[in-house]
C-alpha positions as CSV (number, residue, x, y, z in Angstrom):
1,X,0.0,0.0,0.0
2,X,1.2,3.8,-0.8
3,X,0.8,6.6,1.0
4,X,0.8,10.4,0.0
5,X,0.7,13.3,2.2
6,X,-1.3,16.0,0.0
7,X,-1.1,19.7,2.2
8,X,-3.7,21.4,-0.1
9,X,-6.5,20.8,-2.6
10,X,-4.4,22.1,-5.1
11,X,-1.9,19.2,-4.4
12,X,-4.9,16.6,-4.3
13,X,-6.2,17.7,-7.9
14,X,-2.5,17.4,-8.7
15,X,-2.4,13.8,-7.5
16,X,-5.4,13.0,-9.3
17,X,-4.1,14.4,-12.6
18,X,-0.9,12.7,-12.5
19,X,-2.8,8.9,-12.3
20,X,-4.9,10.0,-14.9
21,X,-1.6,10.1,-17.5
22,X,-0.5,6.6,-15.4
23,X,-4.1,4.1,-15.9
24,X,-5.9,3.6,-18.6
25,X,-9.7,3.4,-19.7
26,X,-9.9,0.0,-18.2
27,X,-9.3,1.2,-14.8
28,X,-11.6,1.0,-11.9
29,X,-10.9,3.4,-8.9
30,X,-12.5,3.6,-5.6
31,X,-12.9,6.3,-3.4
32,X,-13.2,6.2,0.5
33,X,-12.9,8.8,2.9
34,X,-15.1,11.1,5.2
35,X,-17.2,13.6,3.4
36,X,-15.1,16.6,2.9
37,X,-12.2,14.6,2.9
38,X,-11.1,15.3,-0.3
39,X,-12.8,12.2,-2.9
40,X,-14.3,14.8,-5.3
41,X,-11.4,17.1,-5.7
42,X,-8.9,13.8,-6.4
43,X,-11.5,12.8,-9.2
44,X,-11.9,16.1,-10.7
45,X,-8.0,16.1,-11.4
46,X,-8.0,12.4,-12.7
47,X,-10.7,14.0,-15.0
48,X,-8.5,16.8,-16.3
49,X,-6.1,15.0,-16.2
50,X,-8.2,12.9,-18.7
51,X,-8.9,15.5,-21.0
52,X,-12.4,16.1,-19.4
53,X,-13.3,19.9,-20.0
54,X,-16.8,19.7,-18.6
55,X,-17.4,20.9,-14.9
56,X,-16.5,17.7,-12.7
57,X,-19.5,17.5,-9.5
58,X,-20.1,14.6,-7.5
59,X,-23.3,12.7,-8.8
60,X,-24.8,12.3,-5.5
61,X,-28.3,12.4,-6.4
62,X,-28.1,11.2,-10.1
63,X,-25.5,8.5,-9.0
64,X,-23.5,8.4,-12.3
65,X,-22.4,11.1,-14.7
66,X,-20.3,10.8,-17.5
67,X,-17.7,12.8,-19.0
68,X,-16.0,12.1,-22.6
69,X,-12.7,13.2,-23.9
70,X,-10.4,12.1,-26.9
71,X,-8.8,9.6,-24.3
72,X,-12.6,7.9,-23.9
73,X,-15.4,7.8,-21.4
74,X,-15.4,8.3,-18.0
75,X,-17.7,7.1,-15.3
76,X,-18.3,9.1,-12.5
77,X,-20.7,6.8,-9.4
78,X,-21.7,7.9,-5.8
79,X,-23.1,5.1,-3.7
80,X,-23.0,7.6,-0.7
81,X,-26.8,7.5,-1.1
82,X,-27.3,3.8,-1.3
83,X,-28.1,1.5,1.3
84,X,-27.8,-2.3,1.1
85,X,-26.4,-4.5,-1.6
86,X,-30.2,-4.6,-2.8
87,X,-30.1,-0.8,-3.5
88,X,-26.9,-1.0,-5.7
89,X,-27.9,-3.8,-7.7
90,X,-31.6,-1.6,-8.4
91,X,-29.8,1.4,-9.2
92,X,-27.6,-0.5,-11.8
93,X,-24.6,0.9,-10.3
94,X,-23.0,-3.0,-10.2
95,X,-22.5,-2.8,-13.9
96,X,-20.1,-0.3,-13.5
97,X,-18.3,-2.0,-10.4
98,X,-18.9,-5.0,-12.5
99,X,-17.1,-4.1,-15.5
100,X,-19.9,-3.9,-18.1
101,X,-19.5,0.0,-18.5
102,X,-16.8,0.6,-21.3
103,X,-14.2,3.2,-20.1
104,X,-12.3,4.0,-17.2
105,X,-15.1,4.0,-13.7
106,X,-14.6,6.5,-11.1
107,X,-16.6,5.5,-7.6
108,X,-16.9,7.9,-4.7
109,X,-18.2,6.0,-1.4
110,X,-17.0,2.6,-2.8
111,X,-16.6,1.0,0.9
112,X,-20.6,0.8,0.2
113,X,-20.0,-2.2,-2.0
114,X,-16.7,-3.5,-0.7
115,X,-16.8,-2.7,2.9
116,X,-13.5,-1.2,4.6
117,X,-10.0,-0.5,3.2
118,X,-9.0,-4.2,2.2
119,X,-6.5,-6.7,3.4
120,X,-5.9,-8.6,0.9
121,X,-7.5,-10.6,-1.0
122,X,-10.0,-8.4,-2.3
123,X,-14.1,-9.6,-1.1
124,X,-15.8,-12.1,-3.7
125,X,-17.9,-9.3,-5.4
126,X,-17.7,-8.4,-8.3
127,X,-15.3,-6.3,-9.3
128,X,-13.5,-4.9,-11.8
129,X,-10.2,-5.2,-12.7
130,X,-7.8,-3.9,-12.8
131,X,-9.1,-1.8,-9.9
132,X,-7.5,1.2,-7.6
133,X,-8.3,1.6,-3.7
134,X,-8.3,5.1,-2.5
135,X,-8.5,5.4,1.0
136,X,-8.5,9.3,2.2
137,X,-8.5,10.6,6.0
138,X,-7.7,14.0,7.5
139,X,-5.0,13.5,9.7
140,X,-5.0,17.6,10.3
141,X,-7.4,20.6,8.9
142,X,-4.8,21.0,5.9
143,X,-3.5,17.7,5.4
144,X,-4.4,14.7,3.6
145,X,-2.9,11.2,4.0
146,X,-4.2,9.2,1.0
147,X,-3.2,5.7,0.9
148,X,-3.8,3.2,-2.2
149,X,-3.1,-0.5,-3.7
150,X,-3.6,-1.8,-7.2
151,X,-5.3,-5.2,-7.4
152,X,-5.6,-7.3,-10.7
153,X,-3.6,-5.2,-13.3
């Protein structure tokens, strides 16, 4: 597992820009942290990063948008909403998580589906792969400690 210290949201974005020029459209990343932690600014830089030019915002109540660029499509989820394995499977959000959704799949709130960070190996749901854990926390007001693992690539 890495760990990166980001001191700003500038720094986040940053972060998230960078992996965006590292993975490719068969990527699946998930996002855990508090809210305010710091999920929707990481994903907003993977999207520039991208080559999204569209205003990046966190599909909490429509529970996916997606963005297009030259490099392909992205899917942006939020289970924050969704209770219960039942709930995700109604919304159709396991297709993404899945890997029936063609293109890279962002996914805020992902401990939803997969419970807490993970030891390995990874929970028998279905999941995507290859697939990125992104596990943010707020060890001070300014800092953010974000911790990840690869799995399947």
């Amino acid at each position: 597992m890495d760990t990166i210290i980001s001191s700003s949201p500038e720094q986040t974005f940053a972060l998230g820009a960078a992996w965006a020029h590292e993975l490719g459209p068969e990527w699946l990343l998930g996002f855990s942290g508090d809210l305010g932690v710091g999920k929707t600014k990481l994903i907003q830089g993977f999207c520039h990063g991208w080559g999204v030019s569209s205003r990046v915002a966190s599909p909490t109540y429509s529970l996916v948008h997606a963005y297009a660029s030259d490099r392909g499509r992205i899917h942006h989820l939020d289970l924050y909403r969704l209770e219960g394995e039942e709930a995700l499977w109604d919304a159709g959000c396991v297709d993404y998580l899945a890997g029936d959704a063609e293109g890279c799949v962002l996914v805020e709130w992902i401990d939803r589906w997969l419970g807490t960070f993970p030891t390995l190996p990874l929970p028998t749901r279905p999941i995507r792969k290859p697939f990125r854990w992104v596990s943010l926390t707020a060890p001070s007001e300014t800092e953010r400690k974000i911790q990840f693992e690869d799995f399947g690539h």
